[in-house]
N, C-alpha and C positions, 0 to 999 in steps of 0.2 A: 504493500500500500504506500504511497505516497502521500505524504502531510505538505498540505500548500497552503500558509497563513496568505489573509488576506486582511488587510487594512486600509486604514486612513485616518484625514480628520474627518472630527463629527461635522455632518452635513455636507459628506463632500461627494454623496451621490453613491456612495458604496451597494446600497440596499438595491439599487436599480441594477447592477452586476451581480450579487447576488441573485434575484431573479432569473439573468441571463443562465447562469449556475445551473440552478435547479431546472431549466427548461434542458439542459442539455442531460439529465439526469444526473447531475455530480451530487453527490449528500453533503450540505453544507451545517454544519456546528456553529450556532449562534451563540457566540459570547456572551450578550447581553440578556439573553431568554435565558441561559444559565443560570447568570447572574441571581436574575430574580427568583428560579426557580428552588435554589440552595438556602431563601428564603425559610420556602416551608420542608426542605429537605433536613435541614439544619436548624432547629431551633433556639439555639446558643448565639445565631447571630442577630435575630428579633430577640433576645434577652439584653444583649450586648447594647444595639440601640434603644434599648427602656430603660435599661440602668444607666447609659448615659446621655443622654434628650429626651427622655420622658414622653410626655403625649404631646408635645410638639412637633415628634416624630412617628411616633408610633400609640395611638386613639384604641383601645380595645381591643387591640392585638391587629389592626389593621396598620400599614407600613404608608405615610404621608410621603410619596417619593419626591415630589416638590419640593417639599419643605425638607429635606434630607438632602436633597441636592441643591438649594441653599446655602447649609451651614458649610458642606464637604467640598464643594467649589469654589469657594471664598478662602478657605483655611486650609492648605497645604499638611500641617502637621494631622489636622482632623482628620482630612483625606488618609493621609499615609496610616493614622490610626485605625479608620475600616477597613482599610485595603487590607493591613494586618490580620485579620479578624477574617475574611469573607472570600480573599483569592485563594487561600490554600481549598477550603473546599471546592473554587471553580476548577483550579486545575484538576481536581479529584476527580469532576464529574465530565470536563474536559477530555480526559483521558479515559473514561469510560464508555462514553460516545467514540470517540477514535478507533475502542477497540469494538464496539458492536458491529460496525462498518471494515471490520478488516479485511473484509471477502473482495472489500472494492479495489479498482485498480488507483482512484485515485479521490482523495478527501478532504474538502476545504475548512479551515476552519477562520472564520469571520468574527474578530477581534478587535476592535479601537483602538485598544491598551495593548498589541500584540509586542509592540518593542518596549513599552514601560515596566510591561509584569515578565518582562523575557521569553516569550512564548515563543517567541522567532528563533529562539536556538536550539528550538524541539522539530523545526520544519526542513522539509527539503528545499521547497522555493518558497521565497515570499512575494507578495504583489503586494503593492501600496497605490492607493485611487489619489490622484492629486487634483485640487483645484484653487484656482485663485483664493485671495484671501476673502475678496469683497465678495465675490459669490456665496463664500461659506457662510461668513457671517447674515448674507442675506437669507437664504435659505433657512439658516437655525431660527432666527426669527420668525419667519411665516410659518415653518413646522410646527414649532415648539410652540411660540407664542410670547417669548423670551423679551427683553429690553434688551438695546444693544449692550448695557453693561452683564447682564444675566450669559449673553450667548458670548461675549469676548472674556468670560472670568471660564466659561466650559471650554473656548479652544485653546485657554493659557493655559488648561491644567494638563491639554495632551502634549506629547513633544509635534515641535515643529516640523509641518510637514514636508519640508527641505530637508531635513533629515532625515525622515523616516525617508524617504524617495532615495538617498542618498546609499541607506543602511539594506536596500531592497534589490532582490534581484531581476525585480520587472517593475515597469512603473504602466500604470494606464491614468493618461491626464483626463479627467472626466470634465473637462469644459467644452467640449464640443458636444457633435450631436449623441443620440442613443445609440445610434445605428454606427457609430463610429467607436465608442467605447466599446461595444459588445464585441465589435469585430476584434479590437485590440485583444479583447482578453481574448476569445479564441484562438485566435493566434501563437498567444502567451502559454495557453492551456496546453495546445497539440506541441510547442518546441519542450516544457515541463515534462511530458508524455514521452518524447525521445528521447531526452537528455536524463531521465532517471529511470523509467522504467518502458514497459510495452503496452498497448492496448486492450483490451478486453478481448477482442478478434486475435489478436495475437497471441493471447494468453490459453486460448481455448483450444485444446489438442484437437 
């Protein structure tokens, strides 16, 4: 099986390549569905934030994600203190998805944080979606619903996307059209596909 992280900044058009993904049949591992789901997998970490933000964060055992991501994008040390708490089980459950999928010839796993939390030294190739700054920032706004102060405190908190591009070993700039990223990652996918391994036709006696 081949492990191919996929990332970028937030809003930077990722989930529309994903898409492309899944239409070609690739099984793609969402990070951020993890994320949440380790939630109720884990209950040490809804303990963690009650004993420390109370029902500002967490209302009768329901999880205020707004208001959590408030405090945790504003305060770096805060940040680093959930992350403490909450990435060991993602990578747990990370890797367990990985291995359900092992039969496949090739598995993506779709990350944010894939060079922050070191995910990328677990993969064969990495792809990083790049796009201008302004666009990003426009986009997080009209998704999210964000201030522009609320949506530039979430892209200071990921590394710069000139670095991740820098750190990757495919980049697809996602400022042009649909039909133009898609094609890139295609591209990207079948050279990943020679260069590590064979194809499923291939594979097949």
């Amino acid at each position: 099986m081949i492990r191919v992280g996929l990332t970028g900044g937030i809003a930077s058009g990722k989930s529309t390549l994903v898409q492309v993904l899944k239409k070609e049949g690739i099984p793609v591992i969402d990070a951020d569905e993890v994320a949440r789901e380790v939630l109720f997998l884990y209950p040490e970490i809804l303990d963690y934030l009650t004993k420390t933000y109370g029902e500002m964060v967490v209302k009768d055992g329901v999880l205020n994600r707004r208001a959590l991501g408030k405090i945790i994008f504003s305060d770096p040390k805060k940040r680093k203190d959930y992350n403490a708490v909450i990435m060991p089980r993602i990578r747990e459950e990370v890797e367990k998805r990985f291995l359900a999928h092992s039969a496949e010839t090739l598995v993506v796993l779709d990350a944010p944080l894939l060079f922050e939390e070191n995910f990328h030294e677990e993969m064969d190739a990495v792809i990083t979606v790049t796009v201008d700054a302004a666009t990003q920032l426009k986009r997080l706004m009209a998704r999210d619903g964000f201030s522009r102060e609320e949506a530039e405190a979430r892209v200071a908190a990921q590394m710069d996307l000139a670095q991740k591009a820098a750190q990757s070993d495919y980049v697809v700039d996602n400022g042009g059209s649909r039909e133009e990223s898609a094609r890139r990652l295609k591209e990207i996918l079948e050279r990943i596909r020679r260069d590590h391994g064979k194809t499923k036709e291939e594979e097949t006696p």
